[in-house]
N, C-alpha and C positions, 0 to 999 in steps of 0.2 A: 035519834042517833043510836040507842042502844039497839031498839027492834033494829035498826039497819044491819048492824054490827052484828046479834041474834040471827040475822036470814043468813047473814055471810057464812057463818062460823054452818049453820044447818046446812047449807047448801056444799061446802066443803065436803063435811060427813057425807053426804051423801051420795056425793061424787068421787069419794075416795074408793080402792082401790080393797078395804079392808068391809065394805058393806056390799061389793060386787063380785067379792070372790066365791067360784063357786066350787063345791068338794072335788070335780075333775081338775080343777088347777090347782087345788092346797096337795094331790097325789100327785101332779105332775112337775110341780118345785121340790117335792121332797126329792124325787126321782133326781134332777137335776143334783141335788145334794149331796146323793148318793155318787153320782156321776165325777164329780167335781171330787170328793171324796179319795174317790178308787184312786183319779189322776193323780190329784196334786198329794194326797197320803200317801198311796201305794205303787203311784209311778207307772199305773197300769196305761197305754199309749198316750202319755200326756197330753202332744203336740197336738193330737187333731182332739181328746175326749174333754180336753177343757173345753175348749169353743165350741162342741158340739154341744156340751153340758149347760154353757154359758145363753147361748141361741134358744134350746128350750128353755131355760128359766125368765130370758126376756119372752118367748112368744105365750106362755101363761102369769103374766104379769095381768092382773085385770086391768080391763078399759086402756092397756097399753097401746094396742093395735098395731104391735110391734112378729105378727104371728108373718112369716112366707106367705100365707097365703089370705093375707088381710086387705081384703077388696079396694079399701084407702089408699092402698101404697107403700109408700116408706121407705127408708133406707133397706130394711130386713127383703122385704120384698123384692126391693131392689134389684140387693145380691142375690136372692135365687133365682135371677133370670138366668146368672152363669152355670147352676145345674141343670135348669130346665131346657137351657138352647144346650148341653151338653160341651161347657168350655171347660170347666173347673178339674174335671177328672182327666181330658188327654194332658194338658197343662201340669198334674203332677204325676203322669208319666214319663212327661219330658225330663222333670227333675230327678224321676227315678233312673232313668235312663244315663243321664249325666254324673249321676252316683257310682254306677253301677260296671265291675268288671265284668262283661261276655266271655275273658277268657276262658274260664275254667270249661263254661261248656262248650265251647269252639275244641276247646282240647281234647275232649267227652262227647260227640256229639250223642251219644248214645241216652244221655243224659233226658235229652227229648221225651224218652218212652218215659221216662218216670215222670216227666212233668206232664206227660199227657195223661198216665196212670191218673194221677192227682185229680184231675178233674170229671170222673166216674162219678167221682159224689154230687157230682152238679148234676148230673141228668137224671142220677137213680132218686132224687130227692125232688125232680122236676116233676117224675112220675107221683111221687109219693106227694106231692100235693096237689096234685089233679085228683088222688082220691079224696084227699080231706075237704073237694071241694072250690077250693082256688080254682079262678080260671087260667086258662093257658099260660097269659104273660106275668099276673100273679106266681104261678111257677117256676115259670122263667125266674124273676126278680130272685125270688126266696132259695132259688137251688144256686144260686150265682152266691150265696154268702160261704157254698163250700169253699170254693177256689181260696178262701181267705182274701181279699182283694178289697179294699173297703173302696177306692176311685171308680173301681169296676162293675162291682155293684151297683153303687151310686146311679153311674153311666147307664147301666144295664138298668134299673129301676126307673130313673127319672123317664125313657123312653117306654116302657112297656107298663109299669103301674104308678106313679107319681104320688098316688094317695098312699103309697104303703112308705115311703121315701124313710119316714122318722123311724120306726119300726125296723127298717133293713140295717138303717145307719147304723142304728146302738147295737143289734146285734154283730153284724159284720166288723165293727170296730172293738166291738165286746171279746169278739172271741180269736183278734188279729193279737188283742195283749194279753191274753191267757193261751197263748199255742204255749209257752214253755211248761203249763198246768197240765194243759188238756191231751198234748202230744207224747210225752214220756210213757204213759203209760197202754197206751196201745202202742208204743214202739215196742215194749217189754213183752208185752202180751204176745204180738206176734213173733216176736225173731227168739232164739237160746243166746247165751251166754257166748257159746262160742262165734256166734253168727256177728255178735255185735263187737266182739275183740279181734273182729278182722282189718289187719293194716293193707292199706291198697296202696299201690305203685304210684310214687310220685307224677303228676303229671305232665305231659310234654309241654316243650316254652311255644308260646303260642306268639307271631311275628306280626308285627303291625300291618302289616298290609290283609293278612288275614282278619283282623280287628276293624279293618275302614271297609273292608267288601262284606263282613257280615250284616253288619246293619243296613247296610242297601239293598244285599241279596232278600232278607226277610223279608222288608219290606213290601218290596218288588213281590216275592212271590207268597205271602199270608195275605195283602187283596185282592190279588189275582183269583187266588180261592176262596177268602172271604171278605170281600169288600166292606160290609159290615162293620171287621176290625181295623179299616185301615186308619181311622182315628186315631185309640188308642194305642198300637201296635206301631205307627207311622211316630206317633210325636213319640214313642217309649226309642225306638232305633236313631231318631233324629238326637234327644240327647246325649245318646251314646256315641255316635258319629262325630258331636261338638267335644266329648272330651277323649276320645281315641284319634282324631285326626291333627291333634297337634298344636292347630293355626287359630283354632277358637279359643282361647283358653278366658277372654273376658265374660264370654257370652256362656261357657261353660260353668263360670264361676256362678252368675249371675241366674244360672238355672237350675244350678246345686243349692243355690241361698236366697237372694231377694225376693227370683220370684216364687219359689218353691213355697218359703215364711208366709210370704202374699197369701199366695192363693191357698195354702192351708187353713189361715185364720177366717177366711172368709169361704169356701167350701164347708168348714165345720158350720161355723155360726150361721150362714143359712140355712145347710140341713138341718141342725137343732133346732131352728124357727120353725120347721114343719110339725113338729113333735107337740099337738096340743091336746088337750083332753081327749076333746073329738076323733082324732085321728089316732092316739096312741094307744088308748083305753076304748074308744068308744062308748063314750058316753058324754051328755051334754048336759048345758049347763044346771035344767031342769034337775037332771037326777041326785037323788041324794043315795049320801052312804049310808045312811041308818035306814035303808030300805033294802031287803033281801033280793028284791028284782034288778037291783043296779048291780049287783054282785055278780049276779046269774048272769049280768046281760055283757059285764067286763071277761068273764069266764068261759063263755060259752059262744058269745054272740061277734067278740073282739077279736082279729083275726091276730092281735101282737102275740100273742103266750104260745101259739102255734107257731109263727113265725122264728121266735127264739127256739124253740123245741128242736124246729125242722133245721133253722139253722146250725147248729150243732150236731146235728147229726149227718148233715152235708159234709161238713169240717172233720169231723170224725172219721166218715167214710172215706172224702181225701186220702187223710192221712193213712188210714188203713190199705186203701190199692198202692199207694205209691210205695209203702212197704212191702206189698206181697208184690209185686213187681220186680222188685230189689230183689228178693227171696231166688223170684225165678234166675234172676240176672246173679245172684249166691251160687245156683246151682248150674247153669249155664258155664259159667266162667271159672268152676273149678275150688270155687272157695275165693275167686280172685279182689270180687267186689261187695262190700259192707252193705245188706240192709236196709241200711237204719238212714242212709243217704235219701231212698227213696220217701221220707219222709220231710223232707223238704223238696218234694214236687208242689206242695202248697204256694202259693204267691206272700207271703208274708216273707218280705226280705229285708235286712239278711240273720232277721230271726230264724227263721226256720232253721235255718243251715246252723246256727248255732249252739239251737234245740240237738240237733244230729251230732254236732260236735261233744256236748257235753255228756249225751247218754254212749257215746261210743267212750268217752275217756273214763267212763265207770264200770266199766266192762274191760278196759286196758288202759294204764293209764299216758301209754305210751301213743296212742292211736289219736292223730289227728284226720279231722275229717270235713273238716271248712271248707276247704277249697275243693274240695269232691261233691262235696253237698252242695255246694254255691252253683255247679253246674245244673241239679233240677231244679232248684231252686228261682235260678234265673228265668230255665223252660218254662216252668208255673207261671210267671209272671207271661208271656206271651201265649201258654196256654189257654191260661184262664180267659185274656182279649178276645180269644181266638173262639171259647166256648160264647163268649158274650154276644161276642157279632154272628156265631151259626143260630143263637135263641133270638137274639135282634132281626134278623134275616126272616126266618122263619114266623117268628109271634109276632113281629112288628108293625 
Protein backbone atom coordinates (compact mmCIF):
# COMPACT_ATOMS: atom_id res chain seq x y z
CA UNK A 1 0.00 0.00 0.00
CA UNK A 2 2.57 2.49 0.90
CA UNK A 3 4.92 1.74 -2.45
CA UNK A 4 1.33 2.27 -4.14
CA UNK A 5 0.76 5.51 -2.29
CA UNK A 6 5.10 6.35 -3.08
CA UNK A 7 4.41 5.80 -7.19
CA UNK A 8 1.33 8.01 -6.69
CA UNK A 9 2.81 10.93 -4.95
CA UNK A 10 6.27 10.19 -7.72
CA UNK A 11 4.13 10.21 -10.44
CA UNK A 12 2.43 13.49 -9.48
CA UNK A 13 5.91 15.35 -9.36
CA UNK A 14 6.60 14.38 -12.17
CA UNK A 15 3.76 15.31 -14.12
CA UNK A 16 3.47 18.58 -12.42
CA UNK A 17 3.87 21.61 -14.09
CA UNK A 18 6.83 22.83 -11.73
CA UNK A 19 9.51 19.81 -13.26
CA UNK A 20 8.20 20.77 -16.91
CA UNK A 21 8.51 24.18 -16.96
CA UNK A 22 11.06 25.40 -19.13
CA UNK A 23 13.06 28.99 -18.95
CA UNK A 24 10.97 30.25 -22.16
CA UNK A 25 7.85 29.92 -20.17
CA UNK A 26 9.30 31.07 -16.52
CA UNK A 27 10.26 34.63 -19.06
CA UNK A 28 7.00 34.40 -20.71
CA UNK A 29 4.79 34.64 -17.10
CA UNK A 30 6.89 36.95 -15.89
CA UNK A 31 6.09 39.10 -19.03
CA UNK A 32 2.39 38.41 -18.35
CA UNK A 33 3.17 39.93 -14.85
CA UNK A 34 4.52 42.65 -16.23
CA UNK A 35 1.50 42.99 -18.33
CA UNK A 36 -1.10 42.60 -15.81
CA UNK A 37 0.96 45.00 -13.77
CA UNK A 38 1.04 48.11 -16.24
CA UNK A 39 -3.18 47.29 -16.48
CA UNK A 40 -4.57 46.74 -13.36
CA UNK A 41 -1.66 49.21 -11.44
CA UNK A 42 -1.23 51.78 -14.00
CA UNK A 43 -4.39 51.59 -15.92
CA UNK A 44 -2.37 51.36 -18.94
CA UNK A 45 -5.46 50.08 -21.66
CA UNK A 46 -6.91 47.83 -19.17
CA UNK A 47 -10.00 46.44 -20.90
CA UNK A 48 -8.21 44.64 -23.66
CA UNK A 49 -4.24 44.38 -21.73
CA UNK A 50 -5.75 42.21 -18.96
CA UNK A 51 -7.03 39.56 -21.19
CA UNK A 52 -4.38 39.73 -23.41
CA UNK A 53 -1.99 39.57 -20.37
CA UNK A 54 -4.27 36.90 -18.88
CA UNK A 55 -4.31 34.47 -22.29
CA UNK A 56 -0.49 34.51 -22.37
CA UNK A 57 0.08 33.43 -18.90
CA UNK A 58 -2.50 30.57 -19.42
CA UNK A 59 -0.87 29.54 -22.96
CA UNK A 60 2.80 29.20 -20.97
CA UNK A 61 1.44 27.38 -18.18
CA UNK A 62 3.28 23.87 -18.56
CA UNK A 63 1.56 20.79 -19.93
CA UNK A 64 -1.51 23.06 -19.98
CA UNK A 65 -2.21 22.89 -23.48
CA UNK A 66 -4.01 25.79 -23.13
CA UNK A 67 -1.58 27.73 -25.96
CA UNK A 68 -4.07 29.22 -29.69
CA UNK A 69 -2.20 27.19 -31.37
CA UNK A 70 -2.22 23.71 -29.32
CA UNK A 71 -2.90 20.97 -31.87
CA UNK A 72 -5.38 19.26 -29.11
CA UNK A 73 -7.74 21.85 -29.25
CA UNK A 74 -9.52 23.55 -26.49
CA UNK A 75 -11.42 26.09 -25.50
CA UNK A 76 -8.17 28.68 -26.10
CA UNK A 77 -7.93 27.43 -29.55
CA UNK A 78 -11.26 27.56 -29.83
CA UNK A 79 -11.51 31.29 -29.54
CA UNK A 80 -8.90 31.93 -32.00
CA UNK A 81 -10.72 30.68 -34.63
CA UNK A 82 -12.72 34.28 -34.38
CA UNK A 83 -9.19 36.11 -35.16
CA UNK A 84 -8.03 33.70 -37.59
CA UNK A 85 -11.54 33.50 -39.89
CA UNK A 86 -11.06 37.45 -39.14
CA UNK A 87 -14.58 38.06 -36.97
CA UNK A 88 -13.40 39.43 -33.70
CA UNK A 89 -11.82 42.84 -35.12
CA UNK A 90 -14.84 44.13 -37.58
CA UNK A 91 -17.06 43.10 -34.62
CA UNK A 92 -15.27 45.85 -32.33
CA UNK A 93 -15.50 48.15 -35.10
CA UNK A 94 -19.04 48.01 -34.99
CA UNK A 95 -18.80 48.88 -31.43
CA UNK A 96 -16.49 51.57 -32.29
CA UNK A 97 -18.67 52.86 -34.65
CA UNK A 98 -21.82 52.85 -32.25
CA UNK A 99 -19.68 54.91 -29.86
CA UNK A 100 -18.48 57.14 -31.95
CA UNK A 101 -19.78 60.87 -33.10
CA UNK A 102 -18.95 61.40 -37.12
CA UNK A 103 -19.98 64.78 -36.68
CA UNK A 104 -17.13 66.71 -36.00
CA UNK A 105 -15.59 65.44 -39.20
CA UNK A 106 -18.73 65.80 -41.37
CA UNK A 107 -18.44 69.29 -40.25
CA UNK A 108 -14.49 69.40 -41.21
CA UNK A 109 -14.31 67.32 -43.98
CA UNK A 110 -11.02 68.53 -44.39
CA UNK A 111 -10.16 66.61 -41.41
CA UNK A 112 -9.55 63.62 -43.89
CA UNK A 113 -6.10 64.97 -45.06
CA UNK A 114 -4.89 64.68 -41.60
CA UNK A 115 -6.06 61.36 -41.03
CA UNK A 116 -4.59 60.17 -44.07
CA UNK A 117 -1.39 62.17 -43.11
CA UNK A 118 -1.40 59.67 -40.04
CA UNK A 119 -0.96 56.83 -41.77
CA UNK A 120 2.64 57.81 -43.84
CA UNK A 121 4.10 55.97 -40.96
CA UNK A 122 2.51 52.67 -41.98
CA UNK A 123 4.13 52.52 -45.28
CA UNK A 124 7.51 54.25 -44.54
CA UNK A 125 8.01 51.55 -41.90
CA UNK A 126 6.55 48.95 -44.49
CA UNK A 127 9.66 49.80 -46.40
CA UNK A 128 11.80 49.91 -43.34
CA UNK A 129 11.14 46.39 -42.75
CA UNK A 130 11.55 44.88 -45.99
CA UNK A 131 15.11 46.13 -45.23
CA UNK A 132 15.58 44.58 -41.96
CA UNK A 133 14.45 41.63 -43.76
CA UNK A 134 10.80 40.82 -43.01
CA UNK A 135 9.09 39.51 -45.73
CA UNK A 136 6.49 41.58 -47.59
CA UNK A 137 3.31 40.69 -45.35
CA UNK A 138 5.49 40.54 -42.29
CA UNK A 139 5.76 44.32 -43.34
CA UNK A 140 2.70 44.75 -43.96
CA UNK A 141 1.57 43.36 -40.23
CA UNK A 142 4.49 45.39 -38.46
CA UNK A 143 3.89 48.89 -40.36
CA UNK A 144 0.03 48.46 -39.49
CA UNK A 145 0.98 49.10 -35.62
CA UNK A 146 1.48 52.84 -36.79
CA UNK A 147 -2.02 53.69 -37.47
CA UNK A 148 -2.29 52.83 -33.58
CA UNK A 149 -5.35 50.56 -34.26
CA UNK A 150 -4.98 47.36 -32.16
CA UNK A 151 -8.47 45.48 -34.12
CA UNK A 152 -6.68 46.45 -37.22
CA UNK A 153 -3.62 45.10 -36.79
CA UNK A 154 -4.79 42.21 -35.44
CA UNK A 155 -7.09 41.94 -38.77
CA UNK A 156 -4.23 42.94 -40.85
CA UNK A 157 -1.86 40.33 -39.00
CA UNK A 158 -3.88 37.33 -38.53
CA UNK A 159 -4.36 37.47 -42.76
CA UNK A 160 -0.94 38.26 -43.81
CA UNK A 161 1.53 36.78 -40.80
CA UNK A 162 -0.41 34.91 -38.11
CA UNK A 163 2.86 33.69 -36.51
CA UNK A 164 3.81 37.13 -35.57
CA UNK A 165 0.01 37.77 -34.01
CA UNK A 166 1.37 37.84 -30.17
CA UNK A 167 4.35 40.14 -30.86
CA UNK A 168 1.95 42.82 -32.91
CA UNK A 169 -0.64 42.49 -30.11
CA UNK A 170 1.47 43.72 -27.17
CA UNK A 171 3.05 46.08 -29.22
CA UNK A 172 0.12 47.75 -30.88
CA UNK A 173 -1.87 47.73 -27.67
CA UNK A 174 1.45 48.86 -25.86
CA UNK A 175 1.71 51.86 -27.54
CA UNK A 176 -2.52 52.62 -28.15
CA UNK A 177 -1.95 53.30 -23.95
CA UNK A 178 1.04 55.22 -23.87
CA UNK A 179 -0.12 57.80 -26.93
CA UNK A 180 -0.68 60.41 -24.02
CA UNK A 181 3.49 59.52 -23.03
CA UNK A 182 4.74 59.09 -26.45
CA UNK A 183 2.48 61.90 -28.40
CA UNK A 184 3.27 65.16 -26.39
CA UNK A 185 6.32 65.39 -27.03
CA UNK A 186 6.90 65.33 -30.77
CA UNK A 187 3.72 67.49 -30.78
CA UNK A 188 6.01 70.07 -28.88
CA UNK A 189 8.94 69.34 -31.02
CA UNK A 190 7.33 70.23 -33.96
CA UNK A 191 4.82 73.04 -33.68
CA UNK A 192 5.92 76.83 -31.37
CA UNK A 193 4.16 77.96 -28.57
CA UNK A 194 2.14 80.11 -30.69
CA UNK A 195 1.19 77.46 -33.09
CA UNK A 196 -0.34 75.53 -30.32
CA UNK A 197 -2.44 78.61 -28.51
CA UNK A 198 -4.33 78.70 -31.67
CA UNK A 199 -8.34 78.83 -30.87
CA UNK A 200 -10.27 77.75 -34.04
CA UNK A 201 -13.88 78.69 -35.02
CA UNK A 202 -16.38 76.79 -33.41
CA UNK A 203 -17.79 74.14 -35.68
CA UNK A 204 -20.91 74.07 -37.83
CA UNK A 205 -24.12 72.10 -36.38
CA UNK A 206 -24.02 69.16 -38.42
CA UNK A 207 -28.02 67.87 -39.24
CA UNK A 208 -29.11 64.39 -39.08
CA UNK A 209 -29.79 63.45 -42.16
CA UNK A 210 -26.23 64.33 -43.02
CA UNK A 211 -25.19 61.91 -40.12
CA UNK A 212 -27.55 58.73 -41.69
CA UNK A 213 -26.08 59.53 -45.56
CA UNK A 214 -22.45 59.63 -44.19
CA UNK A 215 -22.10 56.33 -43.12
CA UNK A 216 -23.66 54.83 -46.26
CA UNK A 217 -21.99 57.08 -48.47
CA UNK A 218 -18.43 55.61 -47.04
CA UNK A 219 -19.30 52.67 -47.15
CA UNK A 220 -20.55 52.58 -50.57
CA UNK A 221 -17.65 54.35 -51.81
CA UNK A 222 -14.12 52.96 -49.42
CA UNK A 223 -15.10 49.24 -51.18
CA UNK A 224 -15.67 50.37 -54.29
CA UNK A 225 -11.94 51.47 -54.00
CA UNK A 226 -10.83 49.06 -51.59
CA UNK A 227 -12.83 46.10 -51.30
CA UNK A 228 -10.38 44.78 -49.00
CA UNK A 229 -11.60 47.30 -46.35
CA UNK A 230 -15.16 46.74 -46.68
CA UNK A 231 -15.05 44.45 -43.59
CA UNK A 232 -13.64 46.62 -41.22
CA UNK A 233 -14.88 49.97 -42.68
CA UNK A 234 -18.54 48.26 -43.47
CA UNK A 235 -19.16 46.94 -39.71
CA UNK A 236 -17.20 50.54 -38.29
CA UNK A 237 -20.31 52.78 -40.55
CA UNK A 238 -23.00 50.14 -39.78
CA UNK A 239 -22.64 50.92 -36.02
CA UNK A 240 -22.76 54.34 -36.56
CA UNK A 241 -25.87 54.24 -38.72
CA UNK A 242 -27.51 52.12 -35.48
CA UNK A 243 -26.91 54.90 -33.34
CA UNK A 244 -27.41 58.07 -35.70
CA UNK A 245 -30.60 56.78 -37.27
CA UNK A 246 -32.73 57.02 -34.26
CA UNK A 247 -34.91 53.63 -34.54
CA UNK A 248 -32.12 51.17 -33.34
CA UNK A 249 -31.46 52.34 -30.09
CA UNK A 250 -31.57 48.54 -28.45
CA UNK A 251 -29.33 47.17 -30.84
CA UNK A 252 -27.05 50.25 -30.53
CA UNK A 253 -27.02 49.73 -26.95
CA UNK A 254 -26.26 46.29 -27.12
CA UNK A 255 -23.17 47.15 -29.65
CA UNK A 256 -21.77 49.92 -27.53
CA UNK A 257 -21.89 47.13 -24.44
CA UNK A 258 -22.62 43.33 -24.41
CA UNK A 259 -21.45 42.70 -27.33
CA UNK A 260 -18.39 45.15 -27.43
CA UNK A 261 -17.45 43.47 -23.37
CA UNK A 262 -17.87 39.98 -25.35
CA UNK A 263 -15.79 40.16 -27.80
CA UNK A 264 -13.12 42.05 -26.12
CA UNK A 265 -12.52 39.56 -23.46
CA UNK A 266 -12.36 36.93 -25.82
CA UNK A 267 -10.27 38.88 -28.81
CA UNK A 268 -7.64 39.74 -25.92
CA UNK A 269 -7.43 36.23 -24.40
CA UNK A 270 -6.93 34.44 -27.66
CA UNK A 271 -4.58 36.68 -28.91
CA UNK A 272 -2.58 36.36 -25.63
CA UNK A 273 -2.84 32.49 -26.09
CA UNK A 274 -0.54 32.99 -29.16
CA UNK A 275 2.04 34.62 -27.16
CA UNK A 276 4.36 31.46 -26.23
CA UNK A 277 8.05 31.11 -25.80
CA UNK A 278 8.40 29.75 -29.12
CA UNK A 279 6.74 32.47 -30.87
CA UNK A 280 7.41 35.46 -28.75
CA UNK A 281 11.09 35.04 -27.70
CA UNK A 282 12.02 32.36 -30.12
CA UNK A 283 13.32 29.99 -28.30
CA UNK A 284 12.26 26.45 -27.32
CA UNK A 285 11.97 24.48 -24.81
CA UNK A 286 15.50 22.84 -25.08
CA UNK A 287 17.18 26.24 -24.48
CA UNK A 288 18.44 27.33 -21.54
CA UNK A 289 19.19 30.86 -19.93
CA UNK A 290 22.44 30.18 -18.56
CA UNK A 291 23.64 29.51 -22.07
CA UNK A 292 25.08 32.79 -23.93
CA UNK A 293 23.60 31.20 -27.26
CA UNK A 294 20.00 31.46 -26.10
CA UNK A 295 20.58 34.95 -25.61
CA UNK A 296 22.08 35.62 -28.96
CA UNK A 297 19.42 33.68 -30.42
CA UNK A 298 16.33 35.83 -28.31
CA UNK A 299 18.47 38.95 -29.57
CA UNK A 300 19.34 38.56 -32.77
CA UNK A 301 17.66 35.79 -34.17
CA UNK A 302 13.82 36.75 -32.58
CA UNK A 303 11.94 38.93 -34.90
CA UNK A 304 9.79 40.52 -31.33
CA UNK A 305 12.56 43.43 -30.22
CA UNK A 306 12.44 44.56 -33.96
CA UNK A 307 9.05 44.37 -34.19
CA UNK A 308 8.40 46.69 -30.87
CA UNK A 309 11.27 48.92 -32.20
CA UNK A 310 9.66 49.26 -35.54
CA UNK A 311 6.45 49.63 -34.01
CA UNK A 312 7.22 52.74 -32.38
CA UNK A 313 8.52 54.28 -34.82
CA UNK A 314 5.64 53.73 -37.10
CA UNK A 315 3.46 55.45 -34.23
CA UNK A 316 5.90 58.03 -34.03
CA UNK A 317 6.04 58.92 -37.62
CA UNK A 318 2.08 58.87 -37.53
CA UNK A 319 1.99 61.20 -35.32
CA UNK A 320 4.74 63.44 -36.60
CA UNK A 321 3.01 63.76 -40.48
CA UNK A 322 -0.34 64.28 -39.08
CA UNK A 323 1.31 67.34 -37.28
CA UNK A 324 3.39 68.69 -40.13
CA UNK A 325 0.20 68.38 -42.21
CA UNK A 326 -1.64 70.56 -39.57
CA UNK A 327 1.55 72.98 -39.98
CA UNK A 328 0.77 73.13 -43.62
CA UNK A 329 -3.05 73.47 -43.07
CA UNK A 330 -1.43 76.49 -39.96
CA UNK A 331 -0.16 78.21 -42.87
CA UNK A 332 -2.74 77.70 -45.56
CA UNK A 333 -5.48 78.94 -43.51
CA UNK A 334 -3.92 82.03 -42.21
CA UNK A 335 -3.16 81.04 -38.61
CA UNK A 336 -6.95 79.79 -38.67
CA UNK A 337 -6.31 75.99 -37.72
CA UNK A 338 -4.20 74.46 -34.65
CA UNK A 339 -1.57 71.85 -35.32
CA UNK A 340 -1.55 69.84 -32.74
CA UNK A 341 -5.21 68.52 -34.10
CA UNK A 342 -3.32 66.90 -36.76
CA UNK A 343 -2.06 64.68 -34.23
CA UNK A 344 -4.93 62.79 -33.58
CA UNK A 345 -4.94 61.43 -37.22
CA UNK A 346 -3.80 58.30 -35.34
CA UNK A 347 -6.73 55.71 -34.77
CA UNK A 348 -6.58 55.54 -30.93
CA UNK A 349 -10.05 57.10 -30.15
CA UNK A 350 -10.87 59.21 -28.49
CA UNK A 351 -7.59 59.25 -26.87
CA UNK A 352 -5.77 60.87 -29.20
CA UNK A 353 -8.00 63.75 -29.54
CA UNK A 354 -7.61 64.31 -25.96
CA UNK A 355 -3.78 63.98 -26.19
CA UNK A 356 -4.44 67.33 -28.67
CA UNK A 357 -6.80 68.73 -26.20
CA UNK A 358 -4.61 68.66 -23.29
CA UNK A 359 -1.35 69.92 -24.93
CA UNK A 360 -3.28 72.89 -26.78
CA UNK A 361 -4.74 73.81 -23.07
CA UNK A 362 -0.87 74.32 -21.92
CA UNK A 363 -0.07 76.41 -24.43
CA UNK A 364 -3.68 78.38 -23.71
CA UNK A 365 -5.51 77.63 -21.30
CA UNK A 366 -8.59 78.92 -22.81
CA UNK A 367 -8.33 76.63 -26.13
CA UNK A 368 -10.45 73.79 -26.48
CA UNK A 369 -9.66 71.31 -29.08
CA UNK A 370 -11.79 68.08 -28.72
CA UNK A 371 -14.18 68.38 -31.06
CA UNK A 372 -11.71 69.67 -33.86
CA UNK A 373 -9.42 66.91 -33.12
CA UNK A 374 -12.21 64.29 -33.00
CA UNK A 375 -12.67 65.09 -36.68
CA UNK A 376 -8.97 63.43 -37.69
CA UNK A 377 -9.22 61.43 -35.25
CA UNK A 378 -12.23 59.71 -36.46
CA UNK A 379 -10.61 59.94 -40.37
CA UNK A 380 -7.71 57.71 -38.70
CA UNK A 381 -9.90 55.31 -37.64
CA UNK A 382 -11.22 54.70 -41.41
CA UNK A 383 -7.78 55.54 -42.63
CA UNK A 384 -6.07 53.25 -41.01
CA UNK A 385 -9.07 50.19 -42.47
CA UNK A 386 -8.39 51.65 -45.51
CA UNK A 387 -4.31 51.35 -45.40
CA UNK A 388 -5.08 47.70 -44.18
CA UNK A 389 -7.16 46.42 -47.00
CA UNK A 390 -4.62 48.56 -49.77
CA UNK A 391 -1.53 45.94 -47.85
CA UNK A 392 -4.30 43.13 -47.66
CA UNK A 393 -5.17 43.65 -51.40
CA UNK A 394 -1.78 43.94 -52.36
CA UNK A 395 0.45 41.30 -49.83
CA UNK A 396 -2.47 39.04 -49.40
Amino acid sequence: MFEVFTETIQSLVQESGFLNVSHGQVVMLLISFVLLYLAIGKGFEPLLLVPIAFGMLLANLPLAGLSAHDPNGGLISMLYKGVEYGIYPPLIFLGIGAMTDFGPLIANPKSFILGAAAQIGIFITFFGALLLGFTPQEAGSIGIIGGADGPTALYTTAILASHLLGSIAVAAYSYMALVPIIQPPIMKLLTTKKERAVVMEQLRPVSKLEKIIFPIGVTVIVSFIVPSAASLVGMLMLGNLLKESGVCERLCKTAQNELMNIVTILLGLSVGATATAESFLGIGAEDSLFQASTWVKMFTENPTLKIIILGLIAFALGTAFGVLFGKIMYWLSKGKVNPLIGSAGVSAVPMAARVSQRVGQEANPGNFLLMHAMGPNVAGVIGSAVAAGVLIAVLG
